[in-house]
Structure formats: C-alpha cells, structure tokens
C-alpha positions in Angstrom: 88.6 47.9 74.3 88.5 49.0 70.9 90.4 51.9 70.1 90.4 55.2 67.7 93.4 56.8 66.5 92.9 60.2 64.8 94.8 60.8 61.6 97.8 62.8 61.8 96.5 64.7 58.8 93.2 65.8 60.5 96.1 68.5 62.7 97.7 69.8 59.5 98.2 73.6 59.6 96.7 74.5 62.9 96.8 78.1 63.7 99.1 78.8 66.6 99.9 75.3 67.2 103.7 75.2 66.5 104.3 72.4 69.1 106.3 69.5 69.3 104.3 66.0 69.8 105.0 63.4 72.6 103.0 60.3 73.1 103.0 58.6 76.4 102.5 55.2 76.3 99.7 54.0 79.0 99.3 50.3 81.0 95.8 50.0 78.5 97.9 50.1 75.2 96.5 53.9 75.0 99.1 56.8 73.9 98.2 60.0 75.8 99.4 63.1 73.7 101.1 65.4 75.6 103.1 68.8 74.9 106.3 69.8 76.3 107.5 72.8 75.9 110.6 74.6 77.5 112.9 74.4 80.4 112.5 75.3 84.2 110.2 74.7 86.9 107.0 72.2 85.9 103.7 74.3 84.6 101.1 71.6 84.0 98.0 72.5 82.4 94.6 70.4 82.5 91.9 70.7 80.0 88.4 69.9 79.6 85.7 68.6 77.9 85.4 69.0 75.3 88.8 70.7 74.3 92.5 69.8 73.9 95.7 71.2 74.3 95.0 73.4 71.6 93.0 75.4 74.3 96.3 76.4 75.9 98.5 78.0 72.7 98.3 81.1 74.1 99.7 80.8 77.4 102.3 78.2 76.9 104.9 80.5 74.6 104.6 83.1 77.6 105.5 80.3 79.9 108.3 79.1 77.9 109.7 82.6 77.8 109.6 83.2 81.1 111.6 80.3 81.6 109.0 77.5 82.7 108.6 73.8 81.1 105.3 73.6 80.1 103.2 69.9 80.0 99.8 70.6 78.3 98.4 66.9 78.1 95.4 65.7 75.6 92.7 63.8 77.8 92.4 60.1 76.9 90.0 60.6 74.2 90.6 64.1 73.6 92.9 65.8 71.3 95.7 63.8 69.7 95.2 61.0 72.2 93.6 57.9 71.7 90.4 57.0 72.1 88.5 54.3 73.4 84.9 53.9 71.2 82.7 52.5 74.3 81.3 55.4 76.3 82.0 52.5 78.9 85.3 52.8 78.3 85.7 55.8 80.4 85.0 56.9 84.4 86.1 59.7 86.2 88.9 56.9 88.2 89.9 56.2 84.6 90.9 59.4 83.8 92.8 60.1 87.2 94.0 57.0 86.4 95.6 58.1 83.1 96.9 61.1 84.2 99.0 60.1 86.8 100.6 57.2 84.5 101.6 60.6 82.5 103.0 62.6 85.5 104.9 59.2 87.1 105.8 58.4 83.8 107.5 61.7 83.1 109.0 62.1 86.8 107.0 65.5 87.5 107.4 67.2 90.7 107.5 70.5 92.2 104.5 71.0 89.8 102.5 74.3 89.5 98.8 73.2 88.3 96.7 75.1 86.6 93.3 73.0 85.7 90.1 74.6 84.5 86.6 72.5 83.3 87.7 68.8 84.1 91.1 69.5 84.4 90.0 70.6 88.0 88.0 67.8 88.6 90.9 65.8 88.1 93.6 67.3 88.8 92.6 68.7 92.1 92.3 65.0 93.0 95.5 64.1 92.2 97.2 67.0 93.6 95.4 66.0 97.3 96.1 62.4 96.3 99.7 63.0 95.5 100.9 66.4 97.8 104.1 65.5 97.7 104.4 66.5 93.7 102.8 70.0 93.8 103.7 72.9 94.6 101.0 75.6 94.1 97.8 75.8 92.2 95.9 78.0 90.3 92.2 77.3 89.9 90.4 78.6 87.1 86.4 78.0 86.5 86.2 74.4 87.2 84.8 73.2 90.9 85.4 69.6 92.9 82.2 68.2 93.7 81.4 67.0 97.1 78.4 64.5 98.8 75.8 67.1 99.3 76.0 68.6 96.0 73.5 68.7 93.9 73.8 69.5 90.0 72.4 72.6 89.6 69.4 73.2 86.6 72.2 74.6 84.0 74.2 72.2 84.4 71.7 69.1 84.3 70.2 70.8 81.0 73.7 70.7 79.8 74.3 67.1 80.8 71.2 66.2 79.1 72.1 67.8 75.5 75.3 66.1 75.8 73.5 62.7 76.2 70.4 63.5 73.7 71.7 65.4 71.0 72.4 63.5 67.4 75.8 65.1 66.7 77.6 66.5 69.5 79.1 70.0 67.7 82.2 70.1 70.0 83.1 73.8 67.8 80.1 74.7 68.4 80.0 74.3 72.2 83.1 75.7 72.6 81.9 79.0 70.9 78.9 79.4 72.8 81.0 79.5 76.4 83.6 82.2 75.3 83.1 85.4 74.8 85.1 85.9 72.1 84.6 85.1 68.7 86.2 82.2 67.3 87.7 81.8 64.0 86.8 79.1 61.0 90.3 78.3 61.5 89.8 77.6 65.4 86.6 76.0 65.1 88.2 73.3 62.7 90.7 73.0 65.0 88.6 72.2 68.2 87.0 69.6 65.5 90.1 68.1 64.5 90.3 65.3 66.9 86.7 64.0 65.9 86.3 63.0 62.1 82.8 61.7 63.0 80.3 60.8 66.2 82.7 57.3 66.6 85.8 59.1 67.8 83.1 61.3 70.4 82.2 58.6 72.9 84.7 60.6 75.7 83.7 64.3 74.8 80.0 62.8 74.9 80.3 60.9 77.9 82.1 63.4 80.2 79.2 65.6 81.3 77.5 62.1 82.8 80.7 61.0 85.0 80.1 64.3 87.4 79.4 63.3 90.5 76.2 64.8 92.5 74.6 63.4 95.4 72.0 61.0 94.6 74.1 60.8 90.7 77.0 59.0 91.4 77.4 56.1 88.7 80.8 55.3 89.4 81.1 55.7 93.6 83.8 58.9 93.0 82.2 60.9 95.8 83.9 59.4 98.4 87.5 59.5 96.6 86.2 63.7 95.9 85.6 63.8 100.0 88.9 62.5 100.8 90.6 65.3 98.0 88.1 67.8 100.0 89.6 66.9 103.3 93.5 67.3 101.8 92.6 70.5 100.4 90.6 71.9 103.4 93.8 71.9 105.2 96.2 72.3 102.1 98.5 74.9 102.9 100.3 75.5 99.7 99.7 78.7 97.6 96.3 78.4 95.9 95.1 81.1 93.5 91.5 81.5 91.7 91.3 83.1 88.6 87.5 82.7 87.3 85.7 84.5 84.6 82.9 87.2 85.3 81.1 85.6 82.6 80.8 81.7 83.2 77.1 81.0 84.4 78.1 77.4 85.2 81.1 78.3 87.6 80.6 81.5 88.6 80.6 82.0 92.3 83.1 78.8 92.5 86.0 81.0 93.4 84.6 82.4 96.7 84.5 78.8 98.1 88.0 77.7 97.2 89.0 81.3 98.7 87.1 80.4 101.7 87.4 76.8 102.2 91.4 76.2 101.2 93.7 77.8 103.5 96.5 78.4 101.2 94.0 81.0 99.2 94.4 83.1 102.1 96.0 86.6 101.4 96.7 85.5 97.3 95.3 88.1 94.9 92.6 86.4 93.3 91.1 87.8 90.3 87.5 87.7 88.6 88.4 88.6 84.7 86.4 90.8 83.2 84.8 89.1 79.6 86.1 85.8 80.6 83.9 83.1 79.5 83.7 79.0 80.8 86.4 79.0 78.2 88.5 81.6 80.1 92.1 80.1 78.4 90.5 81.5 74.7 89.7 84.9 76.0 92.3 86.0 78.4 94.9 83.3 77.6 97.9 85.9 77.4 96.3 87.6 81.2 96.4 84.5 82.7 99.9 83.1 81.8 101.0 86.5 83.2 98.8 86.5 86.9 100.1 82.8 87.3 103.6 83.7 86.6 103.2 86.7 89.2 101.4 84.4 91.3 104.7 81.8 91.4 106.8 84.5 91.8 105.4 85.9 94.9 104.9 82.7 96.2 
C-alpha cells in the first residue's frame, strides 16, 4: 500500500479551525486525524465524502461549552489523515475497520453519535456492531442501505460523475449540496487535503463502495442486514434531524422514525434551508437540538 501524506502547510490559516491535532496510529501503518476537544460525556461526529472534520467547526465550540468532549475524526483518506493512492485500497469493511481502531484505541464509551453522509453508513454499523459503547444517536441525512435497495436515479448519476469526471472538484461538490454560500476561504479549505487527483483515490472511490442490491462489490449487504436487525429493535434514544432541502436523502428520516424503536416519541426535526451538507448550514441549530436531545434523554 502506498501511501499519501498531506503537507502540514496545505492547513495553514483555516478559517474557524482553531483545533488541536491528534493522530491515531492504525494496524496498516496509517495515522487517522482526529480532533478532541473538551471535557465530559463522548460526542462523536462522522463525516462524509467528500469532507473532513472541517465540516463540523461549528458545532464542536458549542459542544465544548456545554460541557461535552468532542471526537471529530478525518476518514482514512480524508482530511488530515493518510491516504492510501490505490482506489483498491479502500472498502466500506475498511473504513469500519478504521474507525473502530480509533474508538478502541481511545477507550470511547457511553458515546452520543452523530453521523451524516458516510458517517451514517458507518457509524450506524458500528454502533449495532458494538451496542455496548453507545448511548444515543442522532441521525442526520445519511441512510443504511439494506438487500432490496436499489440506488435510486440521482444517486447513480452521482456515482457515475464521481467515477467519470477528469478532476473530482471536491469544493465544488460541496457547494452545490448546501444552501448556503460558501466562502473562497472555505472552499480552499474543503480542498486542502487534496494537492492534486493522486491524494483523491478515497473521495473518488466512496460513491462506488454503496451497497444496492444487485451492486454489491465488496459483499457489505449482509454485514448492513445484520446492523438493520440491531437497530430494528434498538431501544436507545434515536433522533433524525434531516434537511428540507437534500434531494438524495430526503424522506430518509420517516423510516428511521418508523423502523427504530428508540425514535419513538423524540422530537425530530426537518430544518428548514438545510442542504445534504446540513452541518454548513445549520451547524450552530444542530449542536443545540442534539444537546437538548441528550438532555431529555
């Protein structure tokens, strides 16, 4: 496995980004980048493709203040993690692989998840896979698939830019699914981790690892079954809190509501001009509904 390493330099002067680095150091010889921020009870948020833990510098100072220790984690070949060069490199078991080095690693328990994009897809596997360490979760425009599923026309015209196109404009992507408008400053900093296509192959690669029936290149469906029956019984709190204006994800909530028993009776909220990239356009709201949400519960 060949590996990329970003230059520290590429992160100079990002805005809002005040944070401490940690590396973790992983079985592959990989360092996963990981923030931690504060003291208190665990708030771990998952990312997506194809952001970082940049996505999250808006909720985790509310966190912090409200007495929360926060653990915002870059994606093996996202943010200030390494990154492996071979699109090969990389599988959806990988990446729940990864993860759970991090939260064994650094003893996490009692955790309150929030995961949107991919950070649902694997962190809602890894909470049914390891109960025993969560606590509650909050869901958040992101869906786990299932056999039976098949990828909808959006989302297969998005998997096939993401495997077509010359230069994969992470900035560029991320602006089209939020609302709001994004910076220069922001921008560069969603293109920090990638100096050029070589450092891409995981942000590239990530659409193609989703599972549908009948699209399954690495057998996860059955492990995504097995999360399905865990959660369809999963009796801890469980809170949606989806964007009114994500085309990809929209609806998503109503079947977490429906299908996970500890969603009954939570006060789940569609937010108004939230976009797939919900974290960038109601960061500081969401912080505060999850906060709520733990304290009720």
């Amino acid at each position: 496995m060949k590996i990329l390493k970003t230059p520290a330099s590429r992160f100079e002067n990002l805005p809002d980004y005040p944070f401490q680095s940690n590396f973790c150091e992983m079985a592959e010889g990989l360092r996963m980048h990981y923030l931690d921020e504060g003291d208190g009870p665990i708030v771990l948020l998952l990312h997506g493709e194809p952001s970082w833990s940049f996505l999250y510098r808006k909720m985790i100072p509310i966190f912090k203040d409200a007495g929360f220790r926060v653990i915002a984690p870059d994606l093996i070949g996202f943010g200030k993690s390494d990154k492996p060069s071979e699109t090969s490199d990389y599988s959806f078991q990988n990446h729940i692989d990864w993860l759970k080095q991090l939260i064994f690693k650094l003893g996490l328990k009692d955790i309150n998840l929030f995961c949107q994009d991919w950070g649902g897809l694997t962190g809602l596997r890894i909470a049914a896979e390891e109960a025993q360490l969560f606590s509650r979760i909050v869901v958040s425009n992101t869906f786990l698939p299932m056999s039976g599923l098949k990828a909808n026309e959006a989302f297969r015209n998005w998997r096939d830019f993401s495997q077509k196109v010359p230069e994969f404009p992470v900035s560029t992507i991320l602006q089209k699914a939020t609302v709001s408008e994004l910076s220069k400053e922001i921008l560069a900093a969603y293109d920090a981790p990638f100096p050029d296509e070589t450092f891409k192959s995981g942000a590239r690669i990530f659409p193609a690892l989703v599972p549908f029936e009948g699209e399954d290149p690495h057998n996860a469906l059955p492990a995504c079954d097995a999360a399905w029956e865990v959660l369809k019984k999963w009796t801890k709190p469980l809170l949606t809190l989806f964007g009114d204006s994500d085309p990809i994800m929209k609806g998503g909530d109503k079947y977490f509501q429906l299908a996970v028993p500890g969603a009954k009776g939570q006060e789940h909220r569609e937010i108004k001009g939230g976009g797939h990239f919900i974290q960038e356009d109601a960061g500081e709201e969401l912080a505060k509904l999850m906060i709520a949400f733990i304290q009720k519960n």
